[in-house]
C-alpha positions in Angstrom: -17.1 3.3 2.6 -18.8 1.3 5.3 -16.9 -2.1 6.0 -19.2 -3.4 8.9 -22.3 -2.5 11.2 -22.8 -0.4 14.3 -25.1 -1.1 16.8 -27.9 1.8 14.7 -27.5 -0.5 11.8 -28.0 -4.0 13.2 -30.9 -2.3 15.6 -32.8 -1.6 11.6 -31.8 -4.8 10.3 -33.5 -7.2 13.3 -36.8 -4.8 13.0 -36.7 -5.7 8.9 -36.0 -9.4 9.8 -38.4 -10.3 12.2 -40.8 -9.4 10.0 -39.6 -11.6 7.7 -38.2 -14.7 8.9 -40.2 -15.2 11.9 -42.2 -18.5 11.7 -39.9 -19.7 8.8 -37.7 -23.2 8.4 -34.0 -23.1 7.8 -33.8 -25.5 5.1 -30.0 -26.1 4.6 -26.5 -23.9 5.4 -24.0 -23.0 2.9 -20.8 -20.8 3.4 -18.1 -19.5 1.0 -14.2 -18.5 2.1 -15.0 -19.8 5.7 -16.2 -16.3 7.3 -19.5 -16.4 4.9 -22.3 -18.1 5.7 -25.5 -18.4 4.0 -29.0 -19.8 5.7 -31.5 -21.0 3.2 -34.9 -20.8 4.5 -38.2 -22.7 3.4 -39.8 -19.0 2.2 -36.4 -19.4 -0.1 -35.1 -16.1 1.4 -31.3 -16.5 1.9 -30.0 -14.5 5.3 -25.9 -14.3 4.4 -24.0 -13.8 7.5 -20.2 -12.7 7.8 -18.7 -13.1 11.2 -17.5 -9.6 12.3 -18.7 -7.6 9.1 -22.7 -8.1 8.1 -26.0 -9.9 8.2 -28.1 -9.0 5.6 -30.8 -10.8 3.1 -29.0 -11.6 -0.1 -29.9 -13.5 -3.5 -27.3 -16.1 -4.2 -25.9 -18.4 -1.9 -22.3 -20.1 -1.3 -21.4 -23.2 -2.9 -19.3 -24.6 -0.3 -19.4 -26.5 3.0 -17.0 -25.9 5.4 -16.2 -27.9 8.6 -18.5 -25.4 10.9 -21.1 -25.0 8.2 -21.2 -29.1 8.4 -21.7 -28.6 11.9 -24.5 -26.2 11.7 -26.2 -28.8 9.4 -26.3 -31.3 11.6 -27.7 -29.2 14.6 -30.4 -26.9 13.4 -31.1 -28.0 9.9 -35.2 -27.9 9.6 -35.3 -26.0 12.7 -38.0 -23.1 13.1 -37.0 -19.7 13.4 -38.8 -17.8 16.6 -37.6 -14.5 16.7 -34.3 -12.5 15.7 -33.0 -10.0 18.3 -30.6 -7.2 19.1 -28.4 -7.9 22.4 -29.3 -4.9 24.0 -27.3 -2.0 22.0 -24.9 -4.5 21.6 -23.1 -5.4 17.9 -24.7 -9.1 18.9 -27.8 -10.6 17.3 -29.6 -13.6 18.6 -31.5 -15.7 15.9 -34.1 -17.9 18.5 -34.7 -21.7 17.2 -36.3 -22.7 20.7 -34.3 -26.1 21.2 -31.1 -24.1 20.2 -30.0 -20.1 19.7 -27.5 -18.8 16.9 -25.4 -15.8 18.8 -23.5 -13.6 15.9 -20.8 -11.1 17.3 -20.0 -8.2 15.1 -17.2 -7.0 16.7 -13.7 -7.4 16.6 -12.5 -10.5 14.3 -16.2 -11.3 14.6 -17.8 -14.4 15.9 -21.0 -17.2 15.3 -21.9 -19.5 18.5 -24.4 -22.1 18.0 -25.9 -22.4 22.2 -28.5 -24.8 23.6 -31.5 -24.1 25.9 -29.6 -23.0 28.4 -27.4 -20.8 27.1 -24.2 -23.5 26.8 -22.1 -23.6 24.4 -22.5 -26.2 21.6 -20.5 -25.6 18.3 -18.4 -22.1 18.0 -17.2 -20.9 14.8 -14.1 -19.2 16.4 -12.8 -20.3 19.8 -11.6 -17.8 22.8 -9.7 -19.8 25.5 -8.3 -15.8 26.8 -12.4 -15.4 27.4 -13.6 -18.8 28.4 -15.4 -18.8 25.3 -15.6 -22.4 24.5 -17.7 -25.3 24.0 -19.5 -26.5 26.5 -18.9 -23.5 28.4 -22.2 -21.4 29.4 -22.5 -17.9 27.1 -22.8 -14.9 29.1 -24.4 -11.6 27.3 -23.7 -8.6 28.5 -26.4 -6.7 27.9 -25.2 -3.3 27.1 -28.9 -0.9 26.5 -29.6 2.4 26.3 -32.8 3.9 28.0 -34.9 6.4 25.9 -38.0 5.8 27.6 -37.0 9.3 29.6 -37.0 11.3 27.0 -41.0 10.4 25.6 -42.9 12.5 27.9 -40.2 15.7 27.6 -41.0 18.4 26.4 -38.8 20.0 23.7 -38.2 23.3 25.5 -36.9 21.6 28.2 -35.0 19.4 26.1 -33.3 22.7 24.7 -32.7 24.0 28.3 -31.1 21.5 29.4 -28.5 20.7 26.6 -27.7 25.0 27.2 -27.2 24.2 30.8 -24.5 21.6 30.3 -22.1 23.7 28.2 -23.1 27.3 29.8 -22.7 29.3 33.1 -25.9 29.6 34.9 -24.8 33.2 35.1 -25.0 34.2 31.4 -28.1 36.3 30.1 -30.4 32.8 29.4 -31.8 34.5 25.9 -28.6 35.0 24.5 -27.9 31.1 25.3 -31.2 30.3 23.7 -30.0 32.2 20.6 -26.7 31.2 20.1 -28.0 27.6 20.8 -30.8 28.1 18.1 -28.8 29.8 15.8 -26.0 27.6 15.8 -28.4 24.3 15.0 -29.2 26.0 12.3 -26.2 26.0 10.1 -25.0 23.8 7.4 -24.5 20.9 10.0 -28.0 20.3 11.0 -29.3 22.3 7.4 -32.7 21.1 6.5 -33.6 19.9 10.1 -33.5 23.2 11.7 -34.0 26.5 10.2 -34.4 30.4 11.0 -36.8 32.4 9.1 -34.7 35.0 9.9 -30.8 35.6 9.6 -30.5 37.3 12.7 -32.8 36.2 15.3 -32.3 38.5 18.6 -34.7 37.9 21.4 -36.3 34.3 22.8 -40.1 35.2 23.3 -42.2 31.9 23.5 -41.5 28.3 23.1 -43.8 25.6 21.7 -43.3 21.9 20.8 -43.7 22.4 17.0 -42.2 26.1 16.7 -39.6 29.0 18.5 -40.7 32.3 18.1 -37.7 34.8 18.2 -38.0 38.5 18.1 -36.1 40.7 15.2 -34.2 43.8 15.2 -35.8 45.0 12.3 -37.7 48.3 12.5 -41.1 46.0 12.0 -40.2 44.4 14.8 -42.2 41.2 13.3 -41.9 37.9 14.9 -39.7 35.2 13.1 -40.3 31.3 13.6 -37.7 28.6 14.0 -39.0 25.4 12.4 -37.8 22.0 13.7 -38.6 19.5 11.2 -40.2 16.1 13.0 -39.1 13.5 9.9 -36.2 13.2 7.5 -36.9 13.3 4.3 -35.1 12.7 0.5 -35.4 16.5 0.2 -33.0 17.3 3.2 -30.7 14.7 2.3 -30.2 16.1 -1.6 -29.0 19.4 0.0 -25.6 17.8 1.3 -25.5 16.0 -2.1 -23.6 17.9 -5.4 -25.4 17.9 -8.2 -23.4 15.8 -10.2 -23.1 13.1 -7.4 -25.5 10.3 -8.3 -27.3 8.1 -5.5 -29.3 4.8 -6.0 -32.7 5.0 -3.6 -33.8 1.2 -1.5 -37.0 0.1 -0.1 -35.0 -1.6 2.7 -32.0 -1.5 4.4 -31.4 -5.1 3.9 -31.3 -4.0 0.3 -28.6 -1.2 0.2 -26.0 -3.2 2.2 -26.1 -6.3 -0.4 -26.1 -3.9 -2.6 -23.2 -2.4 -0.9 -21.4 -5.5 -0.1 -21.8 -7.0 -3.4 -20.5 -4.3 -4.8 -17.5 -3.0 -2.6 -15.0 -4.9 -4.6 -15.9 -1.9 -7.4 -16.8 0.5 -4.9 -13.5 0.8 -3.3 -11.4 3.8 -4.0 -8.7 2.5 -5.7 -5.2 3.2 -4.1 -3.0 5.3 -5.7 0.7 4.2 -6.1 2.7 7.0 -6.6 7.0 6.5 -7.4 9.2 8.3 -4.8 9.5 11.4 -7.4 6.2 11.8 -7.4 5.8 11.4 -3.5 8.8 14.0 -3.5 7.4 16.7 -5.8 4.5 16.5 -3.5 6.1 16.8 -0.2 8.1 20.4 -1.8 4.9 21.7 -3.3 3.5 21.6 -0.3 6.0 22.9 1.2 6.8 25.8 -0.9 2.6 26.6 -0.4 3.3 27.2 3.4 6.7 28.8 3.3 5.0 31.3 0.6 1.7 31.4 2.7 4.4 32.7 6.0 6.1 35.1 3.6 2.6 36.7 3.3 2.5 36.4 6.7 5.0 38.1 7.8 4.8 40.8 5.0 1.3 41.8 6.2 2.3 42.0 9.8 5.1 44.4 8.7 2.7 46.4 7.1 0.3 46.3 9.9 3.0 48.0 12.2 4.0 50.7 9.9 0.6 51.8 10.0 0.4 51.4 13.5 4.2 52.7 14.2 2.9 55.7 16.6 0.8 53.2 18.9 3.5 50.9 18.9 6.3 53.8 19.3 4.5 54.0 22.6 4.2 50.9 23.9 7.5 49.9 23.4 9.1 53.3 25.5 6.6 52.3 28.2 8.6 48.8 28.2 11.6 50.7 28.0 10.7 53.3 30.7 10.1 50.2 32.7 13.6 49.0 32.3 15.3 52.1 32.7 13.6 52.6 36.1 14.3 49.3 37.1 11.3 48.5 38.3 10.5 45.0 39.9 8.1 42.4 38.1 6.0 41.9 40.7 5.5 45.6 41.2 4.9 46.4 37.4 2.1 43.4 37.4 -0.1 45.3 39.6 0.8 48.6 37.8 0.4 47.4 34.7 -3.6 45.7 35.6 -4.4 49.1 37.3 -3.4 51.1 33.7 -6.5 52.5 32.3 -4.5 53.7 28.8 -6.5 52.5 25.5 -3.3 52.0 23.5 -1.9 49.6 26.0 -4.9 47.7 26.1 -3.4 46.7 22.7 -1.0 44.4 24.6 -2.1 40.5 25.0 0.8 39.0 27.2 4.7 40.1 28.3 7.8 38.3 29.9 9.8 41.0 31.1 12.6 38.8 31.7 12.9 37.9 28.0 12.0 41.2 27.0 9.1 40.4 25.0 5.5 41.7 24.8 2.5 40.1 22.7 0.8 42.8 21.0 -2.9 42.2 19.2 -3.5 44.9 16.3 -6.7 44.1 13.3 -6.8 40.7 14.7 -3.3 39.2 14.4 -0.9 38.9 17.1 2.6 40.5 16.8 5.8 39.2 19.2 7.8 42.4 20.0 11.2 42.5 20.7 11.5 45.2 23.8 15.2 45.8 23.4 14.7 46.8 19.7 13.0 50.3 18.6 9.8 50.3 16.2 12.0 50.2 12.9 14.2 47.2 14.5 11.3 45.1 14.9 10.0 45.7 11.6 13.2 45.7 9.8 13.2 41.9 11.6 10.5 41.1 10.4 11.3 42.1 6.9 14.6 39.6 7.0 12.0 36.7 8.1 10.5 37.4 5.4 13.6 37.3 3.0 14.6 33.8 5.2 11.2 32.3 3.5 11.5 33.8 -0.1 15.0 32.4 -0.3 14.2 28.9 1.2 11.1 29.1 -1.6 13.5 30.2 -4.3 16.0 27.8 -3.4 13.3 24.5 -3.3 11.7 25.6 -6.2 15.1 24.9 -7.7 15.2 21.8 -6.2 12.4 20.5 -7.6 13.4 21.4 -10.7 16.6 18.9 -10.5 14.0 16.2 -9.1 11.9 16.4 -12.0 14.9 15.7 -14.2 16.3 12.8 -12.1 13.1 11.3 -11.6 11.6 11.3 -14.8 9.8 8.5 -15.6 11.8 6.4 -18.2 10.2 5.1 -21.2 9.5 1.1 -21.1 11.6 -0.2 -23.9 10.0 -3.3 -25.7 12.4 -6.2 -25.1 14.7 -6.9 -28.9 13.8 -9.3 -30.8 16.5 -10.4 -32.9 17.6 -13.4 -34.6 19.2 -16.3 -33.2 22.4 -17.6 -33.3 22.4 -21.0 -34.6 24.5 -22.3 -31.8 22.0 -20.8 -29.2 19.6 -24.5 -29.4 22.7 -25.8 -27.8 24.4 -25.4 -24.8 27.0 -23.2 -25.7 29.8 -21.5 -24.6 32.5 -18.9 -26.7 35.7 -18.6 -25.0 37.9 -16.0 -25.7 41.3 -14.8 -26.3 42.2 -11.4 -27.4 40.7 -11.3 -30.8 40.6 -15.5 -31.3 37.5 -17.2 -30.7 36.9 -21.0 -29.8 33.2 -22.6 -29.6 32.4 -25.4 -27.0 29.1 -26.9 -27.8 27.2 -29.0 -25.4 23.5 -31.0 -26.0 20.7 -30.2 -23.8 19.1 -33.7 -24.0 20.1 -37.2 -25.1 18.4 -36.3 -29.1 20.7 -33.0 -29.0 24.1 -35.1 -27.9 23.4 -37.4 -31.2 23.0 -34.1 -33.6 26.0 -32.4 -32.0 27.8 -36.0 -32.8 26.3 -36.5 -36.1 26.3 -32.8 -37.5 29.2 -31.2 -35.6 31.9 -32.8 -34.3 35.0 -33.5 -36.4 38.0 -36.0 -36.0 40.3 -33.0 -35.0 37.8 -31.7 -32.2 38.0 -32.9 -28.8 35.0 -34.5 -27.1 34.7 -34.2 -23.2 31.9 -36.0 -20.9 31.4 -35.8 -17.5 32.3 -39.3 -15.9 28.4 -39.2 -14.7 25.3 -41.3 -16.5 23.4 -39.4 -18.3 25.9 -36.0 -18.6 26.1 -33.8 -21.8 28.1 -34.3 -24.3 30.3 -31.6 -25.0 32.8 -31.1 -27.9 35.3 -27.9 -28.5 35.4 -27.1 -32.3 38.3 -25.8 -34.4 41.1 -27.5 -32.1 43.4 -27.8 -34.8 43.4 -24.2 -35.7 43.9 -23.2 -32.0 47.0 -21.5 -30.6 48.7 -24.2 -28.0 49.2 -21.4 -25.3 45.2 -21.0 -24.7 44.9 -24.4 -25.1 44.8 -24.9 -21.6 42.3 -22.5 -20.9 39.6 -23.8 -23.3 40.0 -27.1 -21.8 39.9 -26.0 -18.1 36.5 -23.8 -19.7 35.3 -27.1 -21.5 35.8 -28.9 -17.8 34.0 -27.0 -15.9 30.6 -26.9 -18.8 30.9 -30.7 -18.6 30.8 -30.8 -15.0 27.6 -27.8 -14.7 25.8 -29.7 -17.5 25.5 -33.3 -15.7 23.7 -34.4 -12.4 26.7 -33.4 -10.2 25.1 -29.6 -10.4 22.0 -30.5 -9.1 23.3 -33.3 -6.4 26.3 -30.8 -5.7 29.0 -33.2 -6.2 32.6 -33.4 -7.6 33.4 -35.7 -10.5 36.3 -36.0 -12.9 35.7 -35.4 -16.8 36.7 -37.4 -19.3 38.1 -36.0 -22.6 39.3 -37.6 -26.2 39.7 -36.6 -29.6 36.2 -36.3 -32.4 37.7 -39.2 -33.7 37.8 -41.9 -30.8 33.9 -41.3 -30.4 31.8 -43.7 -32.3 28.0 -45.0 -32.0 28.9 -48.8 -32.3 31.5 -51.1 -31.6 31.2 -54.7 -32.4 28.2 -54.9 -33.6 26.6 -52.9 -30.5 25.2 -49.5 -31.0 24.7 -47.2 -28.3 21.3 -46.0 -27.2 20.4 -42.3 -27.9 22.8 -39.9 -26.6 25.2 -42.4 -25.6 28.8 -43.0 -27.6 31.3 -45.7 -27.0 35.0 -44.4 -26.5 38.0 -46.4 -28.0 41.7 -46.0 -27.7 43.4 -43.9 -24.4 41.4 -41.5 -22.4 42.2 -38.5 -20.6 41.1 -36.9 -17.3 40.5 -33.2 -16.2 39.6 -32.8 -12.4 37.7 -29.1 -11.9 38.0 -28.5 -8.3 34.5 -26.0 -7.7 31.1 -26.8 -9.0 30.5 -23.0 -9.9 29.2 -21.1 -13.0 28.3 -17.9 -14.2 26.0 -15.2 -16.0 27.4 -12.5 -17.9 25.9 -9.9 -20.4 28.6 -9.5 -24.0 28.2 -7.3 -26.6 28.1 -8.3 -30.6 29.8 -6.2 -32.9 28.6 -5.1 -36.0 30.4 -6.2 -39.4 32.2 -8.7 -37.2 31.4 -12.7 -37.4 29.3 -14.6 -35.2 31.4 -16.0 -32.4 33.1 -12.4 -31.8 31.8 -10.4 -28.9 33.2 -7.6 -26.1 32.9 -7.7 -22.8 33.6 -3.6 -22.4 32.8 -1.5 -25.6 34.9 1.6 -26.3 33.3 2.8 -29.1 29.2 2.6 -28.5 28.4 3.3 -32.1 29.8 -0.7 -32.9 27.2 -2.2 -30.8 24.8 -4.4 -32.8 23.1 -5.7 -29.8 23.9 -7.3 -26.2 23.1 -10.4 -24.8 23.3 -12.8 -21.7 25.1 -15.8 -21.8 26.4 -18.5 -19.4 29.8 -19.8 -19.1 32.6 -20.8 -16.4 33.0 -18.4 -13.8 36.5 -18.4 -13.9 36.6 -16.7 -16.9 33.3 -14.5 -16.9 34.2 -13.0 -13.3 36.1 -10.7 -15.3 33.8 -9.8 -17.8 31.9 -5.6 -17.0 28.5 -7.4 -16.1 28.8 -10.8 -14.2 27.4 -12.7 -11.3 28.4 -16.0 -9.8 26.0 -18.9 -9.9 25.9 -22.0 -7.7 23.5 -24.9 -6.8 20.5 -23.8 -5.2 16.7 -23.8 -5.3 15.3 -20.8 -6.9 12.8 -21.2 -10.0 14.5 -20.2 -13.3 11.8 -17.0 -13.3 12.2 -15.9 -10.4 16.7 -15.8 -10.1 15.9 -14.7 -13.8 14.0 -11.3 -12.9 17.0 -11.0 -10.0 19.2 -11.1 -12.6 17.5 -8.8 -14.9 17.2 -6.3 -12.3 20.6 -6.5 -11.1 22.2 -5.5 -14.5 19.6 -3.0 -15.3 20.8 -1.2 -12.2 25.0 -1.8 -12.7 25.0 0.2 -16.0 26.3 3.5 -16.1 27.1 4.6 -19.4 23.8 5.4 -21.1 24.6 3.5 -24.5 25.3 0.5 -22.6 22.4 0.8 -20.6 19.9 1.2 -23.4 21.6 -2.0 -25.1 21.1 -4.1 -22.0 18.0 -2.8 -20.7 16.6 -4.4 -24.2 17.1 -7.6 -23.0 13.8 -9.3 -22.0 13.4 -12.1 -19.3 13.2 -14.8 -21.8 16.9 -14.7 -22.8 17.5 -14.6 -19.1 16.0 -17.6 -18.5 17.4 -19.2 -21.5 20.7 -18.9 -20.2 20.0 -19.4 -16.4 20.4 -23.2 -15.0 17.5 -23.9 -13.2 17.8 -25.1 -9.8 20.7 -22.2 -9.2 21.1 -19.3 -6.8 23.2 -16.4 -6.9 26.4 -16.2 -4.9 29.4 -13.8 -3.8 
């Protein structure tokens, strides 16, 4: 598809425009995405201009002004347009407003110069210190034209003579030349322009300006005329067209290219993006076609000397003789030239000191081995035609394995299951063989008054982060927890009060503060606290986590089991109700199957979300596992992601 104009296609598009803008106003400037401008003129014509790519009449106009367009306005608004020129054969065209002239370049990254009456530079749409093309420089052109006024007053026989003479030895037969010349002008290439009457013209007899004569073999011995047609016309065009292709016909060529342009965002081909099986299974297929086309090969060569074994037989005890006599090179060059034998005609080129001869038989050339006897050389070229079957068989295979491993997998829908109740919340389950503990943690000031009001008892312990403005978090069921993981569910608890507070985003340290459920109240002497804020009463204790560091992890629920339970590694895939992600101290999940580290960082939740996604999708090796996590979608990701996080070793 044509992205920009040659010189041909700017030399029509000034001949349409000066008929049509000459004499008329440019009554304001528009442009659209910088490179596009668009001049309305007082005929209400619009002449749309994109530096480097086009200049064409168009029907719609931009409905911006840029910086240079506001330039343009002020200069040559209301001016008159004189004339509109080609540079030359050059990709320049000159639009003449007689105080001022607009020079557009359409080559390279394209350029629009805006130049007083003498050819100085006054406004430039894109600068070119390298070239000295600046404002207030002076514009040189560089007039780059062609000279056809030679060719008028020649005649077309000499034309013909004289494009023979360039690629022919004076010394050839001249009718011959003519004929091959003639003849050749007259296939597909050039079908419809020049034709033969006749498929086998012979003899040159007369030349005219309108016809050739050429004389036939045929027993008539009738005269057949070469036609050169003066005028392209639809007819000739339709031959190099298929009959299903479909073609829109213009009355201009300013027509078809905003037609063209306009349309090239549907017109372009889209690309195709094939996966790396695909580009693969291409690369072998092709490759099995040539080793299969050199089998071939090489099997009809065989055949060709075992039908020409006696003629062969004899050049290769010529060789031999040669050898045996110990003849010098140089000596059996000039022997060899003054030979007159027709079978040894048969041989194309030797090297004597590799011992081997290049021998032409029914149009294919054959390498002979002169140390091997007829049946040696075809036997050799029998096993290089097993080498190729084998490498065929042996890719075909290949591809066969390829096709298995990459087979497209089938997109699974992302689960939708219910949620836990605890999942509004921050939340984390912590662990210990088969005992489970809950830590619960509000998201926003309304959630740390329900987790007060709703959940947390006098035997649970509340922690806070000694921060304004922290979550509260509380650890449930303390009373019916064993004292020796006590420690760890508190150390857990520690490190979700520090994540869930300011200090993760401002990366600081800060000690945590923890009680029991029932030395947190919502007033104290008459004072209540605002929402999400408790007063604390009696002695407080203190928990110092020494990282600011958390953690991702994907668990598995268990089927017939209760809520909290979960695996980290299943055994037995069939017990799988579903996986999901959930966050949690990495202290404890960094030795969960899948888990990442998470620190303080900058990435958007979506974005270390996808990472995430993609990361886990890729760790799972059993296929059980993998179809269970593969379910989860991006949105439970990015539920359990902290935003403003990054991944980390």
């Amino acid at each position: 598809m044509k992205e920009n104009l040659n010189a041909l296609d700017i030399r029509v598009l000034t001949n349409e425009l000066k008929d049509i803008i000459t004499n008329k106003y440019i009554q304001n400037i528009y442009s659209h995405k910088q490179a596009s401008f668009y001049f309305k003129l007082s005929s209400k014509e619009i002449i749309m201009v994109e530096a480097g790519i086009r200049i064409h009449l168009t029907d719609t106009k931009g409905d911006e002004i840029s910086f240079f367009c506001k330039k343009l306005r002020e200069k040559i608004r209301n001016c008159k347009i004189i004339d509109i020129n080609q540079v030359g054969w050059d990709r320049k065209v000159i639009i003449d407003l007689y105080n001022y002239k607009i020079v557009m370049e359409f080559f390279s990254g394209g350029n629009i110069i805006l130049l007083d009456k003498d050819d100085f530079i006054i406004e430039i749409y894109r600068p070119i210190p390298s070239l000295n093309i600046i404002k207030k420089e002076k514009y040189l052109f560089g007039k780059n034209d062609l000279n056809f006024n030679t060719l008028k007053d020649l005649p077309i026989n000499s034309l013909l003579i004289d494009l023979i003479k360039k690629d022919f030895d004076e010394s050839e037969d001249k009718t011959n030349l003519l004929k091959n010349f003639i003849t050749n002008l007259s296939n597909k290439k050039y079908e419809g322009l020049v034709f033969i009457k006749n498929e086998k013209p012979n003899d040159c007899i007369s030349l005219s300006y309108k016809e050739y004569k050429i004389k036939s073999n045929n027993e008539n011995n009738e005269n057949e005329i070469i036609y050169v047609k003066e005028k392209i016309t639809n007819e000739m065009i339709e031959k190099e067209i298929t009959k299903d292709t479909k073609f829109i016909e213009f009355n201009s060529f300013n027509q078809a290219l905003n037609f063209l342009f306009s349309n090239r965002s549907k017109l372009k081909i889209k690309k195709v993006n094939l996966s790396r099986g695909e580009k693969i299974n291409m690369a072998q297929t092709k490759y099995v076609k040539k080793l299969t086309r050199n089998s071939e090969r090489v099997d009809n060569l065989a055949g060709i000397l075992e039908e020409n074994r006696e003629n062969i037989s004899y050049i290769l005890k010529y060789f031999k003789n040669v050898y045996d006599t110990k003849m010098t090179w140089s000596v059996f060059d000039k022997e060899f030239k003054k030979e007159n034998d027709e079978i040894l005609k048969l041989v194309d080129s030797y090297d004597l000191m590799k011992k081997k001869c290049t021998v032409v038989l029914e149009n294919e050339k054959f390498v002979l081995d002169l140390s091997l006897n007829i049946d040696k050389n075809i036997q050799k070229l029998y096993n290089e035609k097993k080498k190729y079957d084998d490498k065929r068989i042996k890719t075909i295979e290949a591809m066969k394995n390829l096709s298995i491993k990459y087979e497209p997998k089938k997109k699974l829908e992302p689960q939708k299951r219910e949620k836990y109740w605890f999942e509004k919340f921050n939340y984390f389950i912590s662990k210990d063989r088969d005992e489970t503990v809950l830590i619960l943690g509000g998201m926003n000031a309304a959630q740390n008054d329900v987790i007060y009001n709703k959940y947390l008892k006098t035997d649970d312990i509340y922690l806070h982060c000694n921060v304004q403005g922290a979550s509260s978090i509380i650890i449930k069921d303390t009373c019916k927890m064993k004292e020796e993981i006590k420690d760890k569910v508190m150390k857990e608890a520690s490190y979700m009060a520090l994540v869930m507070s300011k200090c993760w985003k401002e990366q600081t340290l800060s000690n945590v503060i923890w009680v029991q459920g029932n030395q947190v109240t919502k007033t104290i002497d008459n004072k209540t606290s605002p929402v999400g804020g408790f007063f604390l009463t009696g002695k407080q204790s203190f928990l110092y986590p020494p990282r600011i560091e958390y953690g991702i992890a994907i668990v598995f629920k268990i089927k017939d089991k209760s809520e909290l339970y979960y695996e980290t590694d299943v055994s037995d895939p069939g017990t799988i109700k579903h996986a999901m992600p959930i966050n949690g101290p990495w202290c404890t999940l960094k030795s969960y199957k899948y888990s990442l580290r998470l620190c303080p960082g900058n990435l958007k939740k979506q974005k270390l979300a996808q990472s995430i996604l993609g990361i886990f999708n890729k760790k799972c090796k059993d296929q059980t596992e993998e179809h269970f996590v593969n379910l989860i979608g991006l949105s439970e990701y990015m539920d359990v992601v902290l935003s403003k996080s990054r991944l980390s070793k």
